[in-house]
C-alpha positions as a Markdown table, in Angstrom:
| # | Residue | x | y | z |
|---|---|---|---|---|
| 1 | Unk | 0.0 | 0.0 | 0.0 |
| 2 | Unk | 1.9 | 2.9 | -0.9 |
| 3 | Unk | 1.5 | 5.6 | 1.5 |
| 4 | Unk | 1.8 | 8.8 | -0.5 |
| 5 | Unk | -1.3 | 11.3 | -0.8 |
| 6 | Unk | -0.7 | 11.3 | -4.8 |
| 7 | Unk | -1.8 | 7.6 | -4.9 |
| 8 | Unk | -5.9 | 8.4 | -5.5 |
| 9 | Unk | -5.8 | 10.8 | -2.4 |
| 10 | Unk | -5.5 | 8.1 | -0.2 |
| 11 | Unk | -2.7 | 7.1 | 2.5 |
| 12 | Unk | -1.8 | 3.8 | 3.0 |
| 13 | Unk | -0.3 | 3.4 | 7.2 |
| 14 | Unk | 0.7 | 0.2 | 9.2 |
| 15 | Unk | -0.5 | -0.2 | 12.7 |
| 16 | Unk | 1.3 | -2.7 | 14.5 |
| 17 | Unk | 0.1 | -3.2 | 18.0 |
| 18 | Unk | 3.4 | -4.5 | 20.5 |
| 19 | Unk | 2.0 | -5.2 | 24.0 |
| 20 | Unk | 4.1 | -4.5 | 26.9 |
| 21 | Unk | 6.4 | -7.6 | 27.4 |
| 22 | Unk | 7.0 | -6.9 | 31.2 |
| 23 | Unk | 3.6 | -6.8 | 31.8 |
| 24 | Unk | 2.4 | -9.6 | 29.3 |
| 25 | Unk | 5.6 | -11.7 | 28.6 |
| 26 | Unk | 3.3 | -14.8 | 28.9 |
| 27 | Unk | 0.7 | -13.0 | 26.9 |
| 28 | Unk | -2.0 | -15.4 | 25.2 |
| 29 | Unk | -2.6 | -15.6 | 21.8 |
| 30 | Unk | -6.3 | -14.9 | 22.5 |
| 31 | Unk | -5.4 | -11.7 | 24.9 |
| 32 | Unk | -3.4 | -10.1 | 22.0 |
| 33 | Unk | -6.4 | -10.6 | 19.7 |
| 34 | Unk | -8.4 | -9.1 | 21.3 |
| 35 | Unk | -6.1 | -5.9 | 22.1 |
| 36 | Unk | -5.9 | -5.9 | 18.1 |
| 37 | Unk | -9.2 | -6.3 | 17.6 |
| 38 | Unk | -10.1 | -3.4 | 20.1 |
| 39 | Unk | -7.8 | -1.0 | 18.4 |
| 40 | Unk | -9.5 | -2.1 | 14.8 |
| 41 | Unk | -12.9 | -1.8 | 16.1 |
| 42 | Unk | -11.7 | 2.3 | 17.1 |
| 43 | Unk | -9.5 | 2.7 | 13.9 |
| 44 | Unk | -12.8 | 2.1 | 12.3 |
| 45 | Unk | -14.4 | 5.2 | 13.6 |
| 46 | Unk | -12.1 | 7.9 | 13.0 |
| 47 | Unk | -13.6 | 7.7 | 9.2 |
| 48 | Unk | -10.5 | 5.6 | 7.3 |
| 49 | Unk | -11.4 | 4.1 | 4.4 |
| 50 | Unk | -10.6 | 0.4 | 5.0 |
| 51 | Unk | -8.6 | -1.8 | 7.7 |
| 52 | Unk | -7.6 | -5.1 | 6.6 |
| 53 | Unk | -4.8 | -7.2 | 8.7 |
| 54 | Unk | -1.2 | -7.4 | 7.4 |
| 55 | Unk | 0.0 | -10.9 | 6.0 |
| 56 | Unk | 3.0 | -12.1 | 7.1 |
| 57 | Unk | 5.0 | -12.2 | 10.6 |
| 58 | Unk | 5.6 | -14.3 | 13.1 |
| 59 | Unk | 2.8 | -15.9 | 15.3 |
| 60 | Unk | 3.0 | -15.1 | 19.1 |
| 61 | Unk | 4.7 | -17.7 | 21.3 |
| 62 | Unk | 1.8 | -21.0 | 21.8 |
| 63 | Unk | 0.0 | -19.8 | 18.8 |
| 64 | Unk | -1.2 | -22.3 | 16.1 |
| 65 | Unk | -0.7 | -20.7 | 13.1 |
| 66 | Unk | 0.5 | -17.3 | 12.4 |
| 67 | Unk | -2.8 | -15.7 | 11.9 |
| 68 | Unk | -2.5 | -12.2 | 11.2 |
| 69 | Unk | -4.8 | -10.9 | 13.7 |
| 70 | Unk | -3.1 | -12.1 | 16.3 |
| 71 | Unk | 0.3 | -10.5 | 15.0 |
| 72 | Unk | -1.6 | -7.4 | 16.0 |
| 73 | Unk | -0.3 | -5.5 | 12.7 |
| 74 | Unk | -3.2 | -3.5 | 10.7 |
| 75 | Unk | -3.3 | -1.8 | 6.8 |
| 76 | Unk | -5.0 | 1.4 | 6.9 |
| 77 | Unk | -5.8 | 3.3 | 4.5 |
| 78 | Unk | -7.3 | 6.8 | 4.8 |
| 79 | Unk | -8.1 | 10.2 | 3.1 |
| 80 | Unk | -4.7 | 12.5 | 2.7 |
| 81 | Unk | -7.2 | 15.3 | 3.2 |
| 82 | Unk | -9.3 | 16.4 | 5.7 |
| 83 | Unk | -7.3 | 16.4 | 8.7 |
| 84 | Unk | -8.0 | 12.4 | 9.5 |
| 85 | Unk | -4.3 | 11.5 | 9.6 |
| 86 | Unk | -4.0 | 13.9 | 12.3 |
| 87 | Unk | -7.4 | 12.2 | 13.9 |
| 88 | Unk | -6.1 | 9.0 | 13.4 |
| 89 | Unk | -2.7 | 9.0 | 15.2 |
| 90 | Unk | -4.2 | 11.4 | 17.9 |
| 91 | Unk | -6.6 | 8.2 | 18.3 |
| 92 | Unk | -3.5 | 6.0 | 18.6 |
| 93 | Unk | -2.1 | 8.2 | 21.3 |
| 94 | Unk | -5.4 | 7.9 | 23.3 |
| 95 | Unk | -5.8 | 4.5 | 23.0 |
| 96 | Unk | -2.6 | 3.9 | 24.4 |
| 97 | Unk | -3.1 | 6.4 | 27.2 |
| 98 | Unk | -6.1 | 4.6 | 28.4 |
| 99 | Unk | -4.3 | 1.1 | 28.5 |
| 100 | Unk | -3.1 | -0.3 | 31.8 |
| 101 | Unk | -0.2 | -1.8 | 30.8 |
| 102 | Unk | 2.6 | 0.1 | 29.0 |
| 103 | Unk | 1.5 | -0.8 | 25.0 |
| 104 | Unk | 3.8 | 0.4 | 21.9 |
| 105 | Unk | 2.4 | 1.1 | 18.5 |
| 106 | Unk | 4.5 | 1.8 | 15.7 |
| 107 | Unk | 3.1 | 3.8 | 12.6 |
| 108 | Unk | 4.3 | 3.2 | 9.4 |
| 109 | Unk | 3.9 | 5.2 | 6.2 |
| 110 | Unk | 6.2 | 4.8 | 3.1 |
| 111 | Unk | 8.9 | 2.9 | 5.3 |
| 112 | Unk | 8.9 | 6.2 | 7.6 |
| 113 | Unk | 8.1 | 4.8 | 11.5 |
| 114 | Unk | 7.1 | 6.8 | 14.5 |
| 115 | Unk | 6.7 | 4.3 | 17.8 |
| 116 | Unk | 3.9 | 5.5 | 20.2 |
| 117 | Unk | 4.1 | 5.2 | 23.7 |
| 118 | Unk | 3.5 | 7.1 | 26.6 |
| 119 | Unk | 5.0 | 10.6 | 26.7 |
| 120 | Unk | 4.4 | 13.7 | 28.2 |
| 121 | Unk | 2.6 | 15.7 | 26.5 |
| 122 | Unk | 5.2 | 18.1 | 24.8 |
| 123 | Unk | 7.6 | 15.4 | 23.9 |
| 124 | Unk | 3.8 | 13.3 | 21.9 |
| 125 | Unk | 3.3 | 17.0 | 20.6 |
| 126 | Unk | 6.8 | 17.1 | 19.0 |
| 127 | Unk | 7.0 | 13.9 | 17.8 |
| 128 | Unk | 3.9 | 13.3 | 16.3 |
| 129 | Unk | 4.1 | 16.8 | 14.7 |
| 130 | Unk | 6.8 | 16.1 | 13.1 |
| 131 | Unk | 5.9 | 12.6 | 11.7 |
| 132 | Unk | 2.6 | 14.2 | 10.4 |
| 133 | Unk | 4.5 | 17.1 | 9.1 |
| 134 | Unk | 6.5 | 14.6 | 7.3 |
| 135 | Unk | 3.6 | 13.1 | 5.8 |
| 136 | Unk | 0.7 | 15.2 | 4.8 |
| 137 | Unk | 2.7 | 18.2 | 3.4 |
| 138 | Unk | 1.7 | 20.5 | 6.3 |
């Protein structure tokens, strides 16, 4: 998915959900899916245009197969106008907040990553700034 507004005015992103490993280092194939699917379920209503799951990766320790899902990484594709990529990664940040344990997710658009993670405010401010900066032309 290439991630560049010029491709039809959309922007392709990866979401890929990496749940804290001191908190959940024997974390359940089952629990991460449904982290994953949580996140999906919110992606869905910042007003992106589709979320599919990424192929590929490896499955999480005790799981059967590597079913995507479970790998907790997302394809999302969205309008380059509008202000949603700003909507969507502010989501990302408040999804996080509101976790218990301490969650990363890493965006990537057109092999350019930002990791998410708690912050302070400024430091989020700065950083996802800049990424967005980076990536809508703003």
């Amino acid at each position: 998915m290439n991630g560049s507004p010029e491709a039809g005015g959309l922007i392709g992103m990866r979401v890929e959900l990496l749940p804290d490993a001191d908190v959940h280092a024997d974390m359940d194939a089952d629990l991460h899916d449904r982290l994953t699917r949580r996140l999906r379920r919110e992606l869905s209503e910042v007003g992106v245009e589709s979320i599919r799951t990424a192929p590929g990766g490896p499955a999480p320790e005790g799981a059967k197969s590597p079913d995507p899902v479970t790998v907790g990484a997302l394809l999302v594709a969205f309008s380059a106008s509008g202000g949603v990529f700003t909507s969507l990664v502010g989501m990302l940040q408040d999804w996080l907040d509101r976790q218990s344990a301490r969650h990363r997710i890493v965006v990537t658009v057109d092999g350019d990553s930002l990791e998410l993670e708690r912050a302070t405010a400024a430091e989020r401010r700065e950083l996802i700034g800049a990424f967005i900066r980076r990536h809508s032309g703003g």
